[in-house]
C-alpha positions, -999 to 999 in steps of 0.1 A, spaced: 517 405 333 518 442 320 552 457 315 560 491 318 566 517 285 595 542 305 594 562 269 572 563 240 571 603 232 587 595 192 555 615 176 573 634 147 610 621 155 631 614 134 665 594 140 694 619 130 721 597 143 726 558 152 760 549 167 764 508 174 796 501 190 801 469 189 828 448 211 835 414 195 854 400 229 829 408 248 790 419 240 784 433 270 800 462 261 781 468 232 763 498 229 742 521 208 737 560 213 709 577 194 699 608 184 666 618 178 646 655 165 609 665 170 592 693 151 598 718 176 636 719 173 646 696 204 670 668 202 674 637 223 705 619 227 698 578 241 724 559 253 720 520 254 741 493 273 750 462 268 731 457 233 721 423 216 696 417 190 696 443 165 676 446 140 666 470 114 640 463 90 642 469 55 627 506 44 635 516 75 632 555 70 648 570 105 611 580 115 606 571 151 566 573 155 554 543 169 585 535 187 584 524 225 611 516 254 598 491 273 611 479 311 607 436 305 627 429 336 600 408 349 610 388 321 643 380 341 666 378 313 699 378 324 712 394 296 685 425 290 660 446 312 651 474 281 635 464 249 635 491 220 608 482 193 584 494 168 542 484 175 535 505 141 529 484 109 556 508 96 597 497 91 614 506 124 644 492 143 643 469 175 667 458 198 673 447 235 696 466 263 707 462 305 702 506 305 697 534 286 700 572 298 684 602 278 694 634 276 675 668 256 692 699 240 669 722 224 685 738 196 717 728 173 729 694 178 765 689 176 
């Protein structure tokens, strides 16, 4: 069973910002947005839905190379469809989600 990568274009991306909103009542509101910047000026901002599992590894830099978003809904997990992790020997960050959404500004972030 092969599941599908929906993004993997982190080459030269680094994480500027990493929001985890956490709702102790209720997880499933739980959320992460970040944002990402490539060599060629253009930002990324990811939203995440109802997060679980985070984890950051220690040296963890904010570079994003080797980073993937992977569909695993043929996993049927009731509680995640999107898996954020790094397949590089290098510290990343990994973590499961329902949805994420991703939108691009070229230019200044704000």
């Amino acid at each position: 069973m092969s599941e599908k990568v929906l993004f993997a274009d982190f080459a030269n991306n680094d994480l500027v910002e990493l929001k985890y909103n956490i709702d102790p009542w209720d997880s499933s509101s739980s959320s992460i947005e970040m944002v990402t910047h490539d060599r060629t000026g253009t930002f990324r901002r990811f939203k995440f839905a109802n997060v679980s599992n985070l984890v950051i590894e220690k040296g963890f830099t904010g570079y994003l190379g080797g980073t993937a978003i992977v569909d695993i809904s043929s996993r049927q997990w009731a509680h995640s469809q999107i898996e954020v992790h790094n397949f590089e020997s290098d510290s990343g960050l990994s973590f499961l989600a329902m949805s994420f959404e991703v939108s691009e500004v070229v230019g200044t972030y704000t």
